[in-house]
C-alpha positions in Angstrom: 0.0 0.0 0.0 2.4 2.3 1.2 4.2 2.0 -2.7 1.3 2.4 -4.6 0.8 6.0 -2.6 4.3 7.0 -3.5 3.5 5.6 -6.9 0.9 8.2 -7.2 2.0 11.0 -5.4 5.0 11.0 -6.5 3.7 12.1 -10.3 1.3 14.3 -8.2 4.4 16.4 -6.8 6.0 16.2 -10.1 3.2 18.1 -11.8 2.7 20.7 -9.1 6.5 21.2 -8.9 7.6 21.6 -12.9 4.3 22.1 -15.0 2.1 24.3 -12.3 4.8 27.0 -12.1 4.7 27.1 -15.7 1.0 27.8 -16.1 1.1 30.2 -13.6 4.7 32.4 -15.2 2.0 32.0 -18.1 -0.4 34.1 -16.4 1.8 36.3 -15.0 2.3 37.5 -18.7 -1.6 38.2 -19.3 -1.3 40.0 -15.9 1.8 42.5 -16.2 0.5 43.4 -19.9 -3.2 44.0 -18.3 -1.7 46.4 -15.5 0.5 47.5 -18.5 -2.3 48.5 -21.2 -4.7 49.9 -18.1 -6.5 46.8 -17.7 -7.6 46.2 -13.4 -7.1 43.0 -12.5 -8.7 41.7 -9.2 -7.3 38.6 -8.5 -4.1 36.7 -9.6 -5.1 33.1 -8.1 -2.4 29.9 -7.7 -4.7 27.4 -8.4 -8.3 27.4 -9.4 -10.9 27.7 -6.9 -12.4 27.7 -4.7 -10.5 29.8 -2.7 -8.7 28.6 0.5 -7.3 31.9 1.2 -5.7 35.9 0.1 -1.6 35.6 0.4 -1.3 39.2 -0.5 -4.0 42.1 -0.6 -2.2 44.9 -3.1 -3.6 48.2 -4.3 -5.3 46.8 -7.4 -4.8 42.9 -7.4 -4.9 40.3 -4.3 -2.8 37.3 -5.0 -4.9 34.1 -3.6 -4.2 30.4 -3.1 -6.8 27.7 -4.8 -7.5 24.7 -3.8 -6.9 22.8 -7.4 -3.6 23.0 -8.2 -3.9 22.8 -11.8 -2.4 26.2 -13.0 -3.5 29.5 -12.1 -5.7 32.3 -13.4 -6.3 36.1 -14.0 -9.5 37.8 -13.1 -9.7 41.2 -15.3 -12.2 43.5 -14.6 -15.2 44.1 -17.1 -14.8 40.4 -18.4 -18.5 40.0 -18.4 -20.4 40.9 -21.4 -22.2 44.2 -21.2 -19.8 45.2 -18.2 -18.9 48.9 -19.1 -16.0 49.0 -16.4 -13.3 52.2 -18.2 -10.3 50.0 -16.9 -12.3 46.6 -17.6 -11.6 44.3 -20.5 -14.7 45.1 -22.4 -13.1 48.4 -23.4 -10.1 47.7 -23.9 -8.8 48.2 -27.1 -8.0 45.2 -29.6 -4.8 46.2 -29.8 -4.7 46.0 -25.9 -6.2 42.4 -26.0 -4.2 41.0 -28.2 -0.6 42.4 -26.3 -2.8 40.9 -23.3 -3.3 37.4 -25.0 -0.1 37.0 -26.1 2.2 38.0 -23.2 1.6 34.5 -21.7 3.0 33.5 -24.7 5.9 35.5 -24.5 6.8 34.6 -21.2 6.6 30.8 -21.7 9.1 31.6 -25.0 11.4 33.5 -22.9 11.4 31.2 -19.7 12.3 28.6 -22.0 15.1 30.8 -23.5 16.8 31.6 -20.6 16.7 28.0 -19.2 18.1 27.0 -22.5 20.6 29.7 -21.6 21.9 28.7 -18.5 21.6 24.7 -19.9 24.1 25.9 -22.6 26.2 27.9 -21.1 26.9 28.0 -16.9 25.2 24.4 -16.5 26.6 22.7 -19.7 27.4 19.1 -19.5 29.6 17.2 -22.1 28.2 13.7 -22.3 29.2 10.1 -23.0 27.7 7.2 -24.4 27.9 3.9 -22.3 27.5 1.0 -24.8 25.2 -2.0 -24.1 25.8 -4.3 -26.8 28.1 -4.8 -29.6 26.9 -6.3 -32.7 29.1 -9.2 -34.2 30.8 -7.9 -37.1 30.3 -4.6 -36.7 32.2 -1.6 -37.3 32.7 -1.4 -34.1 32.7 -4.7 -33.2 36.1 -4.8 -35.5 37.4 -1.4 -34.1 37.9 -3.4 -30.5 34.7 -2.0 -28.5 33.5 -3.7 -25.6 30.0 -3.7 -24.0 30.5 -1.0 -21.2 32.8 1.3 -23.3 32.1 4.7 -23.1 32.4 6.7 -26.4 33.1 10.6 -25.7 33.7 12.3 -28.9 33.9 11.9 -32.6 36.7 13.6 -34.7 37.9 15.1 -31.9 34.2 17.0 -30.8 32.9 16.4 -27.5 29.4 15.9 -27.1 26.7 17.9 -25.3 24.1 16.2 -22.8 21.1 17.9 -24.7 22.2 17.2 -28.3 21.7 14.2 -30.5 25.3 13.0 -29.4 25.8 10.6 -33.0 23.6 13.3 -35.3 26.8 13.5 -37.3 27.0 9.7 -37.9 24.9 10.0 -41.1 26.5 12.8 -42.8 29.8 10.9 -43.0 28.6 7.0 -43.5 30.6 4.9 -45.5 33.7 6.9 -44.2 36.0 6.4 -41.9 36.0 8.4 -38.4 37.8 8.4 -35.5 36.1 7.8 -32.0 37.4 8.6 -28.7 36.7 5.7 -26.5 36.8 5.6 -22.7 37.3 2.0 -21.4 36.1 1.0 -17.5 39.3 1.8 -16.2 39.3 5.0 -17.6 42.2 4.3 -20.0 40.9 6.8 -23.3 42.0 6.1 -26.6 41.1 7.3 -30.2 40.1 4.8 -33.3 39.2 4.5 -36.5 35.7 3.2 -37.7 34.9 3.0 -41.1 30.9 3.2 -40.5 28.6 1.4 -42.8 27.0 3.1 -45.7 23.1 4.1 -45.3 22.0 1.2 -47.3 23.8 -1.4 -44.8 23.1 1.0 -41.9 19.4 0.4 -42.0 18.3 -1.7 -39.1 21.4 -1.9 -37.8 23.3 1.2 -37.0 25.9 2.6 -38.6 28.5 2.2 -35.9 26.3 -1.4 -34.9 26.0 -0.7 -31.2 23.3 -0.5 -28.5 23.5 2.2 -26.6 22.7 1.6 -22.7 23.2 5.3 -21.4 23.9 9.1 -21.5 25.5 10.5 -18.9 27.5 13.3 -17.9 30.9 13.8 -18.2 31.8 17.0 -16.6 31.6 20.7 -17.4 31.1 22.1 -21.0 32.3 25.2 -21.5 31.0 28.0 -24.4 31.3 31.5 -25.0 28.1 33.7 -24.0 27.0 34.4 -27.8 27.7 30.5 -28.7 25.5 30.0 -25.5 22.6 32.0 -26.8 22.7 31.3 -30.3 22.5 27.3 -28.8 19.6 28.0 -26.2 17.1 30.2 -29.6 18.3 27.5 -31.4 16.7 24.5 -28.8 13.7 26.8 -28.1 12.9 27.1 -31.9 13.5 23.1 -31.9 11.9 22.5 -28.5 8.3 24.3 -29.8 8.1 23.5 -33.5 8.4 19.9 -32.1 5.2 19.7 -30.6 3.4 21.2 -33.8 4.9 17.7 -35.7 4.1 15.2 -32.7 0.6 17.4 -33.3 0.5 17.0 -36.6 0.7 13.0 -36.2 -1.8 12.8 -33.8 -4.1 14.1 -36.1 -3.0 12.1 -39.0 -3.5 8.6 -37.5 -5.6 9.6 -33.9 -7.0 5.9 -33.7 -3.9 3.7 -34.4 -3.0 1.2 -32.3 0.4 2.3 -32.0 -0.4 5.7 -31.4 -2.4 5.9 -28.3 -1.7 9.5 -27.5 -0.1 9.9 -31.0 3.3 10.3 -29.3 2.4 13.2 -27.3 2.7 12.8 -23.2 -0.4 14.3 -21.5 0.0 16.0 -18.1 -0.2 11.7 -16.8 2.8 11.1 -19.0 4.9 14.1 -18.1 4.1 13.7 -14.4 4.7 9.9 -14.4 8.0 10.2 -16.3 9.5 12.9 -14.5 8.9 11.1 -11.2 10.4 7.9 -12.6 13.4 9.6 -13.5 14.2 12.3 -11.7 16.9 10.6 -9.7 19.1 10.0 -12.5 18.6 12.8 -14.4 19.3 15.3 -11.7 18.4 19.4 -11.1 19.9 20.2 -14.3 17.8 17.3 -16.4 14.6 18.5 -14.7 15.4 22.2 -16.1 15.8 20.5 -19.7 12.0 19.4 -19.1 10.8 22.5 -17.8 12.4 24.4 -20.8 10.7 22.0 -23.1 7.5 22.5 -21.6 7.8 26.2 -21.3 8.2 26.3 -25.1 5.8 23.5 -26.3 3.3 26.0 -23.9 4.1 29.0 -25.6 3.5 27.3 -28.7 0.4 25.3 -28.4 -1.5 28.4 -27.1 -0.6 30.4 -30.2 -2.7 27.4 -31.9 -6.2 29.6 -33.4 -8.4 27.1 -31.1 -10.6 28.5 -28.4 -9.8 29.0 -25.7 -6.0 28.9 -26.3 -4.9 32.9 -26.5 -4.1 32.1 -30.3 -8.2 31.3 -30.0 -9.1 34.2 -28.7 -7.2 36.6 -30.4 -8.9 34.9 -33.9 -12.2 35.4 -32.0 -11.5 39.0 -31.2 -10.8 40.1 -35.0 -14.1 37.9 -35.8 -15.7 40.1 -33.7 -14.8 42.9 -35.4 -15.6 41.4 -39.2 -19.0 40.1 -38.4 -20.0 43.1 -35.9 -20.3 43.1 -32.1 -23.7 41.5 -32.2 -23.2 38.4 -34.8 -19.0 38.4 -33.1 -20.2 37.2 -30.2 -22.8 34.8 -31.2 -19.8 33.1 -33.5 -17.8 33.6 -30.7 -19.4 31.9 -28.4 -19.8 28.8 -30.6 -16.1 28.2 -31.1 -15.4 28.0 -27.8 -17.6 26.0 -27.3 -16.1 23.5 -30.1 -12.6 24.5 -29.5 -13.2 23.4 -25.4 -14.9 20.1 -26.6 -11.9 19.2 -28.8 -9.5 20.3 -26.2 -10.9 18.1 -24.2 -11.4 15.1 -26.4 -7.6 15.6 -27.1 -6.7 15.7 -23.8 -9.4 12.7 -22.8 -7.3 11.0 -26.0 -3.6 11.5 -25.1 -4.0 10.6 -21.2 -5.8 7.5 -22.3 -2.6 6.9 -24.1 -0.4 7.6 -20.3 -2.7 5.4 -18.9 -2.2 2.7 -21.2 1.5 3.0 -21.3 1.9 3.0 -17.7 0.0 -0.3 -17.0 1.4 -1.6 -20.2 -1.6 -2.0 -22.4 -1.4 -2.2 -26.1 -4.4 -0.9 -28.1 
C-alpha cells in the first residue's frame, strides 16, 4: 500500500512542482500586460478555486491560493459581457487584448530561453555514451569496442548532454572516423571506424552498437553568444516539435500504436519525470521545464478557443461580423474548441494510462 501512494503521489508532486509554475509564469504575462495597457485585474489566483485563502492584498490585485492545483488564473475587470468598467476588459482596445493574450506566450518563450541559456552555457554538461551491446561484425565490433565502453567524442568534438550525441553519424557513412573511446578503467583512446553506408546501416546502425546510457561527463564550456545562439536554437527546436508530434496525432488519432499519438499528456509528463528524476538530476529537470515552457508557448498560439491564439482569432471575428453576430460566433467556437480540447486531452491521457499499465491498443 504504502508503494502504490508513493506511486501516485510521487507524479502528483511532479506536476505541481515543474508544469504548475509554468502555467502560472504563463499568467503572470496576461497580468503584467493587463496592468501594463490599463486593464484592473482583481485577482491573480495559484490554483483554481475555490479559494482557500488571500496571500497578498495589493492596491489593485490580491494574489490568492486555490485549492486545485492545476495552473493559475487572471480575473480582469469588465470580463462580463455588457460590463462597461473604463479600466475593464470590455473596453479595452484590440490592440490592448491582443498584447494581453499573447504575453503568456511570450513569457513561456522567454522562460524557455533563458533555461536554454543557462543549460548551454553556466550548467553545460559534455556527455558520453555507455555501450550495451556490440553487434558481431560490426564496425565497431572490429574497431575493438567492448560492451561497457564509453564513447566521448567523434573527430575530436565532445558531445553535449542535450544534443543528439551521434547526429553527425549519417553525414559521413561509409567513411572512416575516429572515435574517442573511454574503457572501465578509464584508460581513453582514439580509433578508426569505417561506419557502414546508409544502405547497410538500416536496421542496424551505422557504428552497430546499442547504446545503454547518456551520462554526464563533466563541465562544457562555451562563449556567452555561442551559448545564446544554442539556447534560440533549442527553443525554436523544443516548440516547432510539438506542432509535428501534433500533426501525427491528427494524422492517424485511432492507431494502435499511437495511443496519444506520441504526445505525453499531463499523466505522462508527471509519471515520467517522477520515474526519472533521480538519474537525471536538477539540471535534467530544467531541460524538461524548458521543453514545456516552449511547447506552452506554442500550443497556445494554436487559433483554437480557448487557447490565447483562440481568442485573439475570436477578437478580430468580432470585429468582421460586428459586435452582435462576433459574439454569437464567438461563443460557438469555444464552445467547439473546449470540446476538442478536451477530447484531445481525454485521448492522449488514455494513451499515459495505457503505457503505464502496459496495455497495447
Amino acid at each position: 500500500m504504502i508503494d502504490f501512494l508513493l506511486g501516485i503521489l510521487g507524479p502528483v508532486a511532479a506536476f505541481i512542482l515543474l508544469v504548475v509554475p509554468l502555467i502560472v509564469i504563463h499568467e503572470l504575462g496576461h497580468l503584467f500586460a493587463a496592468r501594463l495597457r490599463g486593464i484592473d485585474v482583481p485577482e491573480f489566483g495559484i490554483g483554481f478555486p475555490p479559494r482557500l485563502f488571500t496571500l497578498l492584498r495589493g492596491h489593485r490585485t490580491e494574489l490568492t491560493i486555490n485549492a486545485l492545483p492545476l495552473g493559475g488564473f487572471v480575473r480582469m475587470a469588465g470580463s462580463e459581457e455588457g460590463d462597461n468598467d473604463p479600466a475593464g476588459w470590455e473596453r479595452a482596445t484590440i490592440s490592448s487584448k491582443v498584447l494581453v493574450m499573447v504575453a503568456g506566450v511570450a513569457m513561456n518563450a522567454l522562460v524557455a530561453f533563458l533555461l536554454m541559456l543557462v543549460l548551454a552555457g553556466p550548467l553545460a554538461e559534455r556527455a558520453s555514451i555507455r555501450i550495451a551491446q556490440v553487434q558481431p561484425g560490426s564496425p565497431a565490433a572490429k574497431a575493438g569496442i567492448l560492451p561497457g565502453d564509453r564513447i566521448v567524442g567523434v573527430e575530436g568534438e565532445t558531445f553535449d548532454r542535450f544534443d543528439a550525441p551521434l547526429s553527425s553519424l549519417p553525414s559521413r557513412a561509409g567513411t572512416s572516423v575516429l572515435i574517442t573511446v573511454v574503457t572501465p578503467g578509464d584508460d581513453e583512446r582514439t580509433i578508426p571506424i569505417t561506419l557502414r553506408t546508409a544502405e547497410e546501416a538500416a536496421g542496424k546502425g551505422f557504428m552497430g552498437v546499442e547504446i545503454a546510457s547518456i551520462d554526464s561527463a563533466g563541465p562544457l564550456s562555451r562563449s556567452f553568444a555561442e551559448s545564446a545562439a544554442l539556447a534560440a536554437r533549442r527553443t525554436w527546436e523544443a516548440g516547432t516539435a510539438i506542432l509535428g508530434a501534433l500533426g501525427d496525432f491528427v494524422s492517424t488519432p485511432f492507431r494502435a500504436d499511437t495511443a496519444g499519438g506520441g504526445v505525453a499528456g499531463p499523466i505522462g509528463i508527471a509519471v515520467g519525470v517522477s520515474a526519472a528524476a533521480g538519474e537525471i538530476g536538477i539540471v535534467g529537470l530544467l531541460h524538461i521545464a524548458a521543453l514545456l515552457s516552449a511547447n506552452l508557448a506554442v500550443l497556445n498560439l494554436l487559433p483554437i478557443p480557448p487557447l490565447d491564439g483562440g481568442r485573439v482569432a475570436a477578437l478580430y471575428l468580432r470585429r468582421i461580423l460586428g459586435e452582435s453576430r462576433g459574439r454569437t460566433m464567438e461563443r460557438r467556437l469555444v464552445t467547439v474548441g473546449a470540446v476538442l480540447m478536451l477530447s484531445l486531452f481525454a485521448w492522449i491521457s488514455l494513451g499515459d494510462i495505457l503505457n503505464l499499465f502496459g496495455v497495447e491498443r
